[in-house]
Predicted model as a PDB file, atoms N, CA, C, CB and O in Angstrom, pLDDT in the B-factor column:
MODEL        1                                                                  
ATOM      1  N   UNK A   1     148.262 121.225  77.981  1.00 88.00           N  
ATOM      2  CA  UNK A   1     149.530 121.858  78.085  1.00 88.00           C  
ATOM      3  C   UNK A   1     150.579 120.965  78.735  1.00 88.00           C  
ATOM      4  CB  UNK A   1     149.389 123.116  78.839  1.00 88.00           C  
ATOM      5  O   UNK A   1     151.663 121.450  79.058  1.00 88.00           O  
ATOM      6  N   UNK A   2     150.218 119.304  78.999  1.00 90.00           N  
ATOM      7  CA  UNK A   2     151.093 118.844  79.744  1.00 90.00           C  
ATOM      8  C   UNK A   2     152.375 118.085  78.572  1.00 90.00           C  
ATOM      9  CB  UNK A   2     150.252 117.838  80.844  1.00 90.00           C  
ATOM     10  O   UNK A   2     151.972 118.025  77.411  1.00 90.00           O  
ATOM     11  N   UNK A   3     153.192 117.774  78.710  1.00 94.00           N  
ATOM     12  CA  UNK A   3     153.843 117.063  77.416  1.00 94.00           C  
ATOM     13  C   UNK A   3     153.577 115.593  77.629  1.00 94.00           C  
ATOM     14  CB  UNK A   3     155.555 117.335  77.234  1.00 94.00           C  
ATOM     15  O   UNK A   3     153.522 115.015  78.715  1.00 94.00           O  
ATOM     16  N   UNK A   4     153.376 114.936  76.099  1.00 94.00           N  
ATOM     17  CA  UNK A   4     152.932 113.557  76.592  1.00 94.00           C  
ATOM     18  C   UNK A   4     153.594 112.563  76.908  1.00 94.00           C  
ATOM     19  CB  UNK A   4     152.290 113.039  75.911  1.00 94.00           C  
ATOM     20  O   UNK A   4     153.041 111.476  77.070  1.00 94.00           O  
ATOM     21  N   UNK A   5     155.099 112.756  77.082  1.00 90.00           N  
ATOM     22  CA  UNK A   5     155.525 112.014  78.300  1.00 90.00           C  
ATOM     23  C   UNK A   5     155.284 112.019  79.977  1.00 90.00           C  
ATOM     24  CB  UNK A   5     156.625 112.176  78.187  1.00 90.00           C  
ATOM     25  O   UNK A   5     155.275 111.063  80.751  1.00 90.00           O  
ATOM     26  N   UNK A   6     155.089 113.497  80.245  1.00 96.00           N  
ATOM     27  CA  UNK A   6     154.640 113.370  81.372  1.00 96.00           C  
ATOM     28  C   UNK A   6     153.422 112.683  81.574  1.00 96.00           C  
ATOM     29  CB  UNK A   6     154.607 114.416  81.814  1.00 96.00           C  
ATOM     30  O   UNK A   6     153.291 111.884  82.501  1.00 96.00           O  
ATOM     31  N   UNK A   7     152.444 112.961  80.699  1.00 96.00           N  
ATOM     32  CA  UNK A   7     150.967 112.457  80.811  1.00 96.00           C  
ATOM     33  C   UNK A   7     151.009 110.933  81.002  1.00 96.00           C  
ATOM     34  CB  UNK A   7     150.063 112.829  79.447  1.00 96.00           C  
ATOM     35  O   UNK A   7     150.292 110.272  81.754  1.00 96.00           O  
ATOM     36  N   UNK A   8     152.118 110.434  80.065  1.00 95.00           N  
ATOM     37  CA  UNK A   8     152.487 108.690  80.728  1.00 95.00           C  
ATOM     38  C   UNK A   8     152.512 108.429  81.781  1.00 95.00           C  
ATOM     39  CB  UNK A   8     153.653 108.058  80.565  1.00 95.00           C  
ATOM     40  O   UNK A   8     151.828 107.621  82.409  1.00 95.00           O  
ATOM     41  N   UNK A   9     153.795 109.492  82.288  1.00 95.00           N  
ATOM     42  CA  UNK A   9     154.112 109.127  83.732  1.00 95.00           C  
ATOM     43  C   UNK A   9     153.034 109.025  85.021  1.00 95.00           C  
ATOM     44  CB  UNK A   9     155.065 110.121  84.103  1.00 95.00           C  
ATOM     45  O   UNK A   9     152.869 108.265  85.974  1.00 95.00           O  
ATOM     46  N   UNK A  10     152.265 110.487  84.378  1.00 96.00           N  
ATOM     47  CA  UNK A  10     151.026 110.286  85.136  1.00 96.00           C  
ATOM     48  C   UNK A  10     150.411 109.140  85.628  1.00 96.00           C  
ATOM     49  CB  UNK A  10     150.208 110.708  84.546  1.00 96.00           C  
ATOM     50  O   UNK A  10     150.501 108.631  86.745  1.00 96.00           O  
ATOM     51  N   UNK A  11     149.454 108.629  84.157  1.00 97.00           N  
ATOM     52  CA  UNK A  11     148.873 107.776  83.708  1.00 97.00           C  
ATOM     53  C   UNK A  11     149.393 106.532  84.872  1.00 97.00           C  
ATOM     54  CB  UNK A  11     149.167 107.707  82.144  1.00 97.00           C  
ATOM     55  O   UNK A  11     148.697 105.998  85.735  1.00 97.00           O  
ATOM     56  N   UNK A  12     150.695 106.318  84.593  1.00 96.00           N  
ATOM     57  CA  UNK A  12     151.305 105.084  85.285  1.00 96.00           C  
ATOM     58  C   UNK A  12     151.186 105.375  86.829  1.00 96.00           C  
ATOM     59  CB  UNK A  12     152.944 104.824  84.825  1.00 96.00           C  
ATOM     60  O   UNK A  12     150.752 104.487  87.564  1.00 96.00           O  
ATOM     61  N   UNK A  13     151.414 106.120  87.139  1.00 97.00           N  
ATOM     62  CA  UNK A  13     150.839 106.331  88.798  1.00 97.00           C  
ATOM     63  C   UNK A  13     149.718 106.000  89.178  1.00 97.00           C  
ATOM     64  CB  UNK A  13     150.750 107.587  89.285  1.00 97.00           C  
ATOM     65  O   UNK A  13     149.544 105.016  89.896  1.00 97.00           O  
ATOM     66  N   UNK A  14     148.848 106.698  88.797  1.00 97.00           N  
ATOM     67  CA  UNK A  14     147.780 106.443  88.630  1.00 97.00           C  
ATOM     68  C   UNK A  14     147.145 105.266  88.807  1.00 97.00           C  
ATOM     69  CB  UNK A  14     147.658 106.763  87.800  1.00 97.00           C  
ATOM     70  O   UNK A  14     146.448 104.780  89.697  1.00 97.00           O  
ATOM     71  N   UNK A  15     147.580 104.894  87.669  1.00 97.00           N  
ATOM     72  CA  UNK A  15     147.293 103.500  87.407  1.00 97.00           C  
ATOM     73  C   UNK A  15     147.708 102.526  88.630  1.00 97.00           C  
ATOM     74  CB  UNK A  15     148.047 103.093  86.095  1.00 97.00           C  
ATOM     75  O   UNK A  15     147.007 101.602  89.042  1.00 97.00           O  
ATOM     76  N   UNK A  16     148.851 102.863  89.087  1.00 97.00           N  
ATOM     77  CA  UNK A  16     149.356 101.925  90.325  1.00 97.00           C  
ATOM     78  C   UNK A  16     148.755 102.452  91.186  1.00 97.00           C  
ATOM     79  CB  UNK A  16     150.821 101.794  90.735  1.00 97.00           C  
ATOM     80  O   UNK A  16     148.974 101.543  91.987  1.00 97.00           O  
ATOM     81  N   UNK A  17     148.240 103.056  91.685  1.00 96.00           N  
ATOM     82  CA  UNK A  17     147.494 103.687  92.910  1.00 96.00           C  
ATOM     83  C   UNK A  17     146.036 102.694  93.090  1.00 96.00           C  
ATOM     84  CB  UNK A  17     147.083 105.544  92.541  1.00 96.00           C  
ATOM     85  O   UNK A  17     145.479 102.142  94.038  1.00 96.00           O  
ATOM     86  N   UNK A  18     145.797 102.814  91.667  1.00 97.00           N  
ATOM     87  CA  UNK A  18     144.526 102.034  91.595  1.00 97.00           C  
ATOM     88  C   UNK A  18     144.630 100.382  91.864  1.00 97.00           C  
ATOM     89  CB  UNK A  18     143.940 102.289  90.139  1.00 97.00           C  
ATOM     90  O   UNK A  18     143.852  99.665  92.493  1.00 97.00           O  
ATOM     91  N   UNK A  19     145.721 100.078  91.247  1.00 96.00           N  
ATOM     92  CA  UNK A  19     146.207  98.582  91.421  1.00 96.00           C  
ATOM     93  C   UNK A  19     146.307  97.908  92.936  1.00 96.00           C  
ATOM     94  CB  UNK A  19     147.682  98.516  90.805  1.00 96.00           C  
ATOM     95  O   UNK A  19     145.914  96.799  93.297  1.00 96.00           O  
ATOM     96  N   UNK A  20     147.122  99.198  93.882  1.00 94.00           N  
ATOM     97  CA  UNK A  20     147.385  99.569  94.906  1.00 94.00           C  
ATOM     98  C   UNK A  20     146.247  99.260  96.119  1.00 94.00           C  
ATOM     99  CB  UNK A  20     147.703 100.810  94.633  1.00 94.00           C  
ATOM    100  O   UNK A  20     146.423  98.781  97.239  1.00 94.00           O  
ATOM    101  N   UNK A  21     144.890  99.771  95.389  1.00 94.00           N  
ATOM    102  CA  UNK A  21     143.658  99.690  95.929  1.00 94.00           C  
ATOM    103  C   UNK A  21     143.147  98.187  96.148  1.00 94.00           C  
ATOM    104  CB  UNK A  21     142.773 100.460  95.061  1.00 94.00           C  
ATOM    105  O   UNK A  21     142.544  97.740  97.124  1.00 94.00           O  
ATOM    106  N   UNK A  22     143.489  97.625  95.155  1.00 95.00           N  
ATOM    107  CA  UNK A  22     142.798  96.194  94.774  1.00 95.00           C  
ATOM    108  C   UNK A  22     143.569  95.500  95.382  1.00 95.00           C  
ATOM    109  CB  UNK A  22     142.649  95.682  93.308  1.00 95.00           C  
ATOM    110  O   UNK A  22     143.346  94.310  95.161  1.00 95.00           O  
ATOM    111  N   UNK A  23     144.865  95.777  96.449  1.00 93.00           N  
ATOM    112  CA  UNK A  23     145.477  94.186  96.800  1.00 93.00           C  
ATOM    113  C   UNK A  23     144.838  93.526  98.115  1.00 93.00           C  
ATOM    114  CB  UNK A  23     147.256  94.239  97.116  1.00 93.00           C  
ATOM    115  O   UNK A  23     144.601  94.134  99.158  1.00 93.00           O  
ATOM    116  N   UNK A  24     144.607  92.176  97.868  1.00 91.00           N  
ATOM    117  CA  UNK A  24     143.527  91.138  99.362  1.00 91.00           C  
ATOM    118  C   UNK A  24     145.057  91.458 100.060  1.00 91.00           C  
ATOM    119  CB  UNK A  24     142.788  88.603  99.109  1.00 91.00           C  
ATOM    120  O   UNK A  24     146.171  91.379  99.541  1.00 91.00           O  
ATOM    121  N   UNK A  25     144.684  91.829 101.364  1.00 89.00           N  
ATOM    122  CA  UNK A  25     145.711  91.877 102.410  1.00 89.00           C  
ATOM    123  C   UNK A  25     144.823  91.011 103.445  1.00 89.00           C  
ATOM    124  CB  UNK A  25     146.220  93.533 102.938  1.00 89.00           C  
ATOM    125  O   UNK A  25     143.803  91.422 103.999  1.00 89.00           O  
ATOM    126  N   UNK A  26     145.555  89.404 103.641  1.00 88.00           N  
ATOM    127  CA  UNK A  26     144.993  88.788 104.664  1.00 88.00           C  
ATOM    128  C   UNK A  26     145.053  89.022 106.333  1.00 88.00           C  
ATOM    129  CB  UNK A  26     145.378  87.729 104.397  1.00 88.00           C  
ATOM    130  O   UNK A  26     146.036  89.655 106.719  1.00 88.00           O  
ATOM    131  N   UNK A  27     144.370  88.700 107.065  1.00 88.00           N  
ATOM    132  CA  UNK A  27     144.638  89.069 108.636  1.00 88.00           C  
ATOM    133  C   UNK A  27     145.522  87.459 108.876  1.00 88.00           C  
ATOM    134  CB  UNK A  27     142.787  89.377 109.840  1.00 88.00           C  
ATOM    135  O   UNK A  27     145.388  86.353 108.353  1.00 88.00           O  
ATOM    136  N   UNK A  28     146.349  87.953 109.821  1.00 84.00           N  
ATOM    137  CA  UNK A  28     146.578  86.971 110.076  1.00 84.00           C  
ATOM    138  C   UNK A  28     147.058  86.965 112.004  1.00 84.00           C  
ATOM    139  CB  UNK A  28     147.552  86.603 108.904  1.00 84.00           C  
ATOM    140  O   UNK A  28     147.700  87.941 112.389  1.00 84.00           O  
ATOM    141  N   UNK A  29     146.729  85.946 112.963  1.00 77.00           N  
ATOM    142  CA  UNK A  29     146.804  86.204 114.516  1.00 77.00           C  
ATOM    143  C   UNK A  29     145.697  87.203 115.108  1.00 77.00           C  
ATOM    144  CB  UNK A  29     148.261  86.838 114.867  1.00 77.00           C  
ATOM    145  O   UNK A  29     146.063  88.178 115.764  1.00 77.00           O  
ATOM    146  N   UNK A  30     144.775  87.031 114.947  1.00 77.00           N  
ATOM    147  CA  UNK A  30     143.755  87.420 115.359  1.00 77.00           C  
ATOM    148  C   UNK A  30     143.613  89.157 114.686  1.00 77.00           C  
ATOM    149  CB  UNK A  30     143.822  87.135 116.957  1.00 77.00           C  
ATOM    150  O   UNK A  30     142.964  90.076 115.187  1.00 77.00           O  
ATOM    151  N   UNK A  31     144.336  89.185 113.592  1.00 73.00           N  
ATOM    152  CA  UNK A  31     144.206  90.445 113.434  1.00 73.00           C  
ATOM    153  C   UNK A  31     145.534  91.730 113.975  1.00 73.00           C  
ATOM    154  CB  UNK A  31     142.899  90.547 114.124  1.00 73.00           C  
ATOM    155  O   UNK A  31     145.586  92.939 113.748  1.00 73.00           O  
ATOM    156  N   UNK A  32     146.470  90.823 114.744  1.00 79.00           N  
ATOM    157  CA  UNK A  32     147.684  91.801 114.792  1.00 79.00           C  
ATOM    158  C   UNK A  32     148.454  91.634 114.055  1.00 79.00           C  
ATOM    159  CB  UNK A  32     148.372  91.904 115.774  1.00 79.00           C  
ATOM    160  O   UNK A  32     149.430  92.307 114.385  1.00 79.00           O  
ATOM    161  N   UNK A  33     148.749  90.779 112.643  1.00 85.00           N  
ATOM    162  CA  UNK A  33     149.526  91.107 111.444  1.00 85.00           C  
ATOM    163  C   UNK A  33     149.323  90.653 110.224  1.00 85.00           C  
ATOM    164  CB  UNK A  33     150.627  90.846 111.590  1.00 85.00           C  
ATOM    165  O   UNK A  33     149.480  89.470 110.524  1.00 85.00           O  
ATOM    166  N   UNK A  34     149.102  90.621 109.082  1.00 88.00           N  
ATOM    167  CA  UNK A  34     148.800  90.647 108.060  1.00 88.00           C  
ATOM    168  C   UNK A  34     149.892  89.919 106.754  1.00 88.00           C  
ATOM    169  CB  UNK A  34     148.492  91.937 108.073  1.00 88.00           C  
ATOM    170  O   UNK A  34     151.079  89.615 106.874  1.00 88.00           O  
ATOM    171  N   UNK A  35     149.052  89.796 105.597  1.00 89.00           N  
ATOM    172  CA  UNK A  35     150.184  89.750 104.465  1.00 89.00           C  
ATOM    173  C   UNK A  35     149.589  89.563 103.025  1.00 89.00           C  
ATOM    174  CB  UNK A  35     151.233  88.482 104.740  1.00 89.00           C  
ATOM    175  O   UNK A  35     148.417  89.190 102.974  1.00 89.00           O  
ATOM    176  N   UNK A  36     150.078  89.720 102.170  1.00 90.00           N  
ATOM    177  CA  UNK A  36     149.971  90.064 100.739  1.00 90.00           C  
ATOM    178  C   UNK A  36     150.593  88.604 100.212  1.00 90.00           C  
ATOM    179  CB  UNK A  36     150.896  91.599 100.245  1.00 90.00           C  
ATOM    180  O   UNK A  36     151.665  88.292 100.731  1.00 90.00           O  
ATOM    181  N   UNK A  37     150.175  87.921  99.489  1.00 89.00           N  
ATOM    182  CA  UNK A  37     150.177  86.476  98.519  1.00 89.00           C  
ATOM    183  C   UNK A  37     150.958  87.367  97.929  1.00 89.00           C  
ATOM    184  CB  UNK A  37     148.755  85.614  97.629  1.00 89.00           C  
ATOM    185  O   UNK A  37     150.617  88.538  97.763  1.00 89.00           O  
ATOM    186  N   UNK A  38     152.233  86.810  97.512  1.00 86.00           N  
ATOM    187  CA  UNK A  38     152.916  86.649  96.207  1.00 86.00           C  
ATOM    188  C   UNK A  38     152.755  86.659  95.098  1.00 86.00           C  
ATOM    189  CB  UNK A  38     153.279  85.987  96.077  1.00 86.00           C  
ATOM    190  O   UNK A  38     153.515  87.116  94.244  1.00 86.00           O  
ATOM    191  N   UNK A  39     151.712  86.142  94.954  1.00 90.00           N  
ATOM    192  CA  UNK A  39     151.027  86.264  93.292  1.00 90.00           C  
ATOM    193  C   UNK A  39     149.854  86.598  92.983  1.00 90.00           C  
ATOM    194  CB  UNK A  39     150.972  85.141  92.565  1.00 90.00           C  
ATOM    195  O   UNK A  39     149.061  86.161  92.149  1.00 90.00           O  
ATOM    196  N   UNK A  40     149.786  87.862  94.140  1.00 92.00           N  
ATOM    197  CA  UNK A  40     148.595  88.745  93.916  1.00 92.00           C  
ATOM    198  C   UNK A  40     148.454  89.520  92.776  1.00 92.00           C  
ATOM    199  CB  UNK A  40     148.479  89.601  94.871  1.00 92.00           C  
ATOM    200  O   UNK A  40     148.924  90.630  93.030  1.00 92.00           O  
ATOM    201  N   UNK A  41     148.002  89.465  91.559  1.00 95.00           N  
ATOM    202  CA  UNK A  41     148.231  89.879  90.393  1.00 95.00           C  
ATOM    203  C   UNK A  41     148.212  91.652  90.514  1.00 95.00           C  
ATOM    204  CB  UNK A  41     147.137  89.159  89.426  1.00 95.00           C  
ATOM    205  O   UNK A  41     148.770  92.399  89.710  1.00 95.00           O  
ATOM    206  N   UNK A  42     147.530  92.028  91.565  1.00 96.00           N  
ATOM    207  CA  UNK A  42     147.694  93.505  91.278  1.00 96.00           C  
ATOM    208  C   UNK A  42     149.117  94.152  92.136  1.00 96.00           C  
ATOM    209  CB  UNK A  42     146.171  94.314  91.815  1.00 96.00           C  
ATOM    210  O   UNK A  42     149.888  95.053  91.805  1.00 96.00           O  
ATOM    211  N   UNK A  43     149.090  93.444  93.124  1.00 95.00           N  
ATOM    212  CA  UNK A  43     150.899  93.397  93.517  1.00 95.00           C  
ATOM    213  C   UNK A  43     151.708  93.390  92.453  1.00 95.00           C  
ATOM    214  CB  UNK A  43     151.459  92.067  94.301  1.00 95.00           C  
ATOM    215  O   UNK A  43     152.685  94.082  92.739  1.00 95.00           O  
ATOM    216  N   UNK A  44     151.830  92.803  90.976  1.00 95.00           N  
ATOM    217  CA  UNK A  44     153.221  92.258  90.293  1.00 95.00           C  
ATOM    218  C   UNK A  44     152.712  93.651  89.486  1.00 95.00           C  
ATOM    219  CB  UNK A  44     153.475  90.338  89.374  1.00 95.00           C  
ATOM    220  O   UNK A  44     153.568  94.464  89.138  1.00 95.00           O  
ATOM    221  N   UNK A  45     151.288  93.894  89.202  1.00 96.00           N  
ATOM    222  CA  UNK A  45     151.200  95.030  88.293  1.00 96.00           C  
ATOM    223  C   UNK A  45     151.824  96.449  88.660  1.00 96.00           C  
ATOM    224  CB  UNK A  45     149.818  95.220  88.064  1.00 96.00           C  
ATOM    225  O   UNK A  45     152.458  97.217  87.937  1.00 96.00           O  
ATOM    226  N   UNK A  46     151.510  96.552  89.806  1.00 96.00           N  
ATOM    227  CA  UNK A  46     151.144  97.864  91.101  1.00 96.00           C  
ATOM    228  C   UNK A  46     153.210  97.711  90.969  1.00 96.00           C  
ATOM    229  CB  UNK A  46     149.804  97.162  93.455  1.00 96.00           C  
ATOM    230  O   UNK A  46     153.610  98.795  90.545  1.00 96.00           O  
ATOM    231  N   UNK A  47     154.125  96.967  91.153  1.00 96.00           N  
ATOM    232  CA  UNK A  47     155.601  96.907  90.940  1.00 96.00           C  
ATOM    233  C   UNK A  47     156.194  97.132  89.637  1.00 96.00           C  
ATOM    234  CB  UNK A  47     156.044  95.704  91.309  1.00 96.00           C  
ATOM    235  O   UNK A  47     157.132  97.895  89.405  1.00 96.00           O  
ATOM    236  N   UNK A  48     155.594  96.430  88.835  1.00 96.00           N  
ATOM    237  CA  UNK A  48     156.062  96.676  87.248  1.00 96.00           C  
ATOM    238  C   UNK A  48     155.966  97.947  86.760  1.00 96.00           C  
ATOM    239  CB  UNK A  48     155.274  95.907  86.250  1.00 96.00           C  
ATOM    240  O   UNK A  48     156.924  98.502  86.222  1.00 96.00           O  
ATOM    241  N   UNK A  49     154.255  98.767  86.983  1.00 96.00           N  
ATOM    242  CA  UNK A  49     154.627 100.398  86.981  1.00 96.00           C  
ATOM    243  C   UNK A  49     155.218 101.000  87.447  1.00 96.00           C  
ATOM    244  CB  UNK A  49     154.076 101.101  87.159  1.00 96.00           C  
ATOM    245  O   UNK A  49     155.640 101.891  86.712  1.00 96.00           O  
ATOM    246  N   UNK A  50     155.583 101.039  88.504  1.00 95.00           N  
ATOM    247  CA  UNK A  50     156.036 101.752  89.545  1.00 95.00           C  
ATOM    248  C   UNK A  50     158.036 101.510  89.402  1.00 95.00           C  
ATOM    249  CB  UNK A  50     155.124 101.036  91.109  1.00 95.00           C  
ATOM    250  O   UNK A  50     158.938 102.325  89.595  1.00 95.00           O  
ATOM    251  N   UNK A  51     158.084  99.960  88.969  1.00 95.00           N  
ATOM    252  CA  UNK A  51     159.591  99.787  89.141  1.00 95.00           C  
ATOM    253  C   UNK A  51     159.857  99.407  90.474  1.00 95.00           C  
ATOM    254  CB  UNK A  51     160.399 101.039  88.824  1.00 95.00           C  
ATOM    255  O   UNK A  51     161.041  99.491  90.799  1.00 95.00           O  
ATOM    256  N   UNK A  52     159.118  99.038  91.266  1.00 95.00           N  
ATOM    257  CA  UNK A  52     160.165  98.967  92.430  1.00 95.00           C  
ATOM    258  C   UNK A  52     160.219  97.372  92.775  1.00 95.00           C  
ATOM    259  CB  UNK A  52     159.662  99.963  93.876  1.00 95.00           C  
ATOM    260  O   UNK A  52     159.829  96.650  91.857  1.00 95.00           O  
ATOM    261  N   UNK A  53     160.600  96.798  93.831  1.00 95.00           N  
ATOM    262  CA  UNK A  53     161.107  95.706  94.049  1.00 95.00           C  
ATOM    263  C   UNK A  53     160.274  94.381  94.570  1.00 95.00           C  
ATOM    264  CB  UNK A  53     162.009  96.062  94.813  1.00 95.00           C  
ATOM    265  O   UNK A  53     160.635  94.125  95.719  1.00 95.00           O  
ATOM    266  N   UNK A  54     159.473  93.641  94.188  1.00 92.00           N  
ATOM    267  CA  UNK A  54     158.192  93.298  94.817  1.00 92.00           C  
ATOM    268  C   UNK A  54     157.990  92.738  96.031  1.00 92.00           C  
ATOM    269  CB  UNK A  54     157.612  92.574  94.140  1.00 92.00           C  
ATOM    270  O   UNK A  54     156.939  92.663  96.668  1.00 92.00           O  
ATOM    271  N   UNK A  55     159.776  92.096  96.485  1.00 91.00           N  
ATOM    272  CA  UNK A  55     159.411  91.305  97.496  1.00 91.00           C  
ATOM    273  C   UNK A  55     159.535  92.190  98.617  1.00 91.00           C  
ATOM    274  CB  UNK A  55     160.175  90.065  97.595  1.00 91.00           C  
ATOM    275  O   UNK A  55     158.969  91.995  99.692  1.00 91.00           O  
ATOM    276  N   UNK A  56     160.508  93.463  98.279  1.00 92.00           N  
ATOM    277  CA  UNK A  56     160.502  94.355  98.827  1.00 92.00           C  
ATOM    278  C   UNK A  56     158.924  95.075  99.781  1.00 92.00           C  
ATOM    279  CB  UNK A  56     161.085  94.973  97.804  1.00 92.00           C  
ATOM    280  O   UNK A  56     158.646  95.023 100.979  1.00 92.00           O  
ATOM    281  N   UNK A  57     158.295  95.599  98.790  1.00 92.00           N  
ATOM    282  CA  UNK A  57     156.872  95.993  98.711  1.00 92.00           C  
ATOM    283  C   UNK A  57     156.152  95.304  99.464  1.00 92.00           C  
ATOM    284  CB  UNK A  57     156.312  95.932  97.523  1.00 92.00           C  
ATOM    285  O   UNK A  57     155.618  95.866 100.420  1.00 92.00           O  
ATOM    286  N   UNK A  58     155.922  93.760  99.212  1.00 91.00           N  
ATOM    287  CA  UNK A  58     155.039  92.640 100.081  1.00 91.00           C  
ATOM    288  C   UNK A  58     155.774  93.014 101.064  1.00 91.00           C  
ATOM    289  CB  UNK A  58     154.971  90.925  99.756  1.00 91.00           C  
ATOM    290  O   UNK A  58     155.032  93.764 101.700  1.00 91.00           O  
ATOM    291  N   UNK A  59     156.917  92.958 101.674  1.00 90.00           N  
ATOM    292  CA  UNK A  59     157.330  93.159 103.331  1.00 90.00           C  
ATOM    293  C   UNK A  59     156.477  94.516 103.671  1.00 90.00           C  
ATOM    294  CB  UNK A  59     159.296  93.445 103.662  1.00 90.00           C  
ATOM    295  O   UNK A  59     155.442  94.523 104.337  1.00 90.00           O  
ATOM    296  N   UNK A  60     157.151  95.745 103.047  1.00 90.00           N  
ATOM    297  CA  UNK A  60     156.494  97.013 103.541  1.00 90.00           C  
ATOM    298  C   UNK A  60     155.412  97.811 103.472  1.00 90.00           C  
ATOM    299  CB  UNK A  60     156.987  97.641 103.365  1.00 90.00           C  
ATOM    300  O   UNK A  60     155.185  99.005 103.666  1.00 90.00           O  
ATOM    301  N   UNK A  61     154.540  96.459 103.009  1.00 89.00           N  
ATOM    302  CA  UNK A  61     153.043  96.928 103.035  1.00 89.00           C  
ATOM    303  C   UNK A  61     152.313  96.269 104.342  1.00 89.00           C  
ATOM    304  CB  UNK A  61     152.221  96.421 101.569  1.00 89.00           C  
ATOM    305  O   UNK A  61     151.189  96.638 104.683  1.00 89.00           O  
ATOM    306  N   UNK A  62     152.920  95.435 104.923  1.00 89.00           N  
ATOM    307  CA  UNK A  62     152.661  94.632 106.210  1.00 89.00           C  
ATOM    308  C   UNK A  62     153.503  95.269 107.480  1.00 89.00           C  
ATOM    309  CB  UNK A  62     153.131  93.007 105.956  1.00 89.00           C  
ATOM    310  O   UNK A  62     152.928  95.238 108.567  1.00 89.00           O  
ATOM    311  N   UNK A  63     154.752  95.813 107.422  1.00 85.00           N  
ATOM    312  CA  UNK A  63     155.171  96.134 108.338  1.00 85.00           C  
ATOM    313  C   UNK A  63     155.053  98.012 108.667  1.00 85.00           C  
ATOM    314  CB  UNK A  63     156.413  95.444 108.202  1.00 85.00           C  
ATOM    315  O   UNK A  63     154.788  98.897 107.854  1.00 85.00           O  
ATOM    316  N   UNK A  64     155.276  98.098 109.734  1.00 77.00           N  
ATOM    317  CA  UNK A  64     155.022  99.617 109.943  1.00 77.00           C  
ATOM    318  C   UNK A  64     156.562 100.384 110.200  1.00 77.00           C  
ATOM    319  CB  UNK A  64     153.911  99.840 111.398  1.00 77.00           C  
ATOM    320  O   UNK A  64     156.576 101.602 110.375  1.00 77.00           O  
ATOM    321  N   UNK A  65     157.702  99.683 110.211  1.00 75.00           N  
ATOM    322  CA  UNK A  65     158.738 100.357 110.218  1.00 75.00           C  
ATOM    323  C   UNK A  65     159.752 100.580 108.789  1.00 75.00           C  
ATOM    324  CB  UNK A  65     159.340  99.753 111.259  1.00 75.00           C  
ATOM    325  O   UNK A  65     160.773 101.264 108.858  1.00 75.00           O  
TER     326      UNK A  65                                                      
ENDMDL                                                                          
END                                                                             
């Protein structure tokens, strides 16, 4: 009963959630801060569904504010 555009939209969440799962987040300083490679392939994927901004994303997946 869903229409199959929504079911895309779904799909694409989804899908980035999972992408989402898979990114290496390195430690970095003994473990008080971190970061995401640039050309972490599930980073550029996990942005391209989603639309949003990547370099953006790499900052605010490391920072807490």
């Amino acid at each position: 009963g869903v229409k199959e555009s929504h079911q895309m939209t779904i799909f694409r969440i989804i899908a980035a959630i999972l992408h989402l799962g898979n990114l290496e987040i390195q430690a970095e300083r003994d473990g008080d801060a971190c970061s995401v490679s640039s050309e972490d392939k599930h980073l550029n994927n996990f942005c391209g569904l989603l639309g949003v901004e990547h370099s953006q994303m790499q900052h605010w997946l490391c920072h807490r504010k």
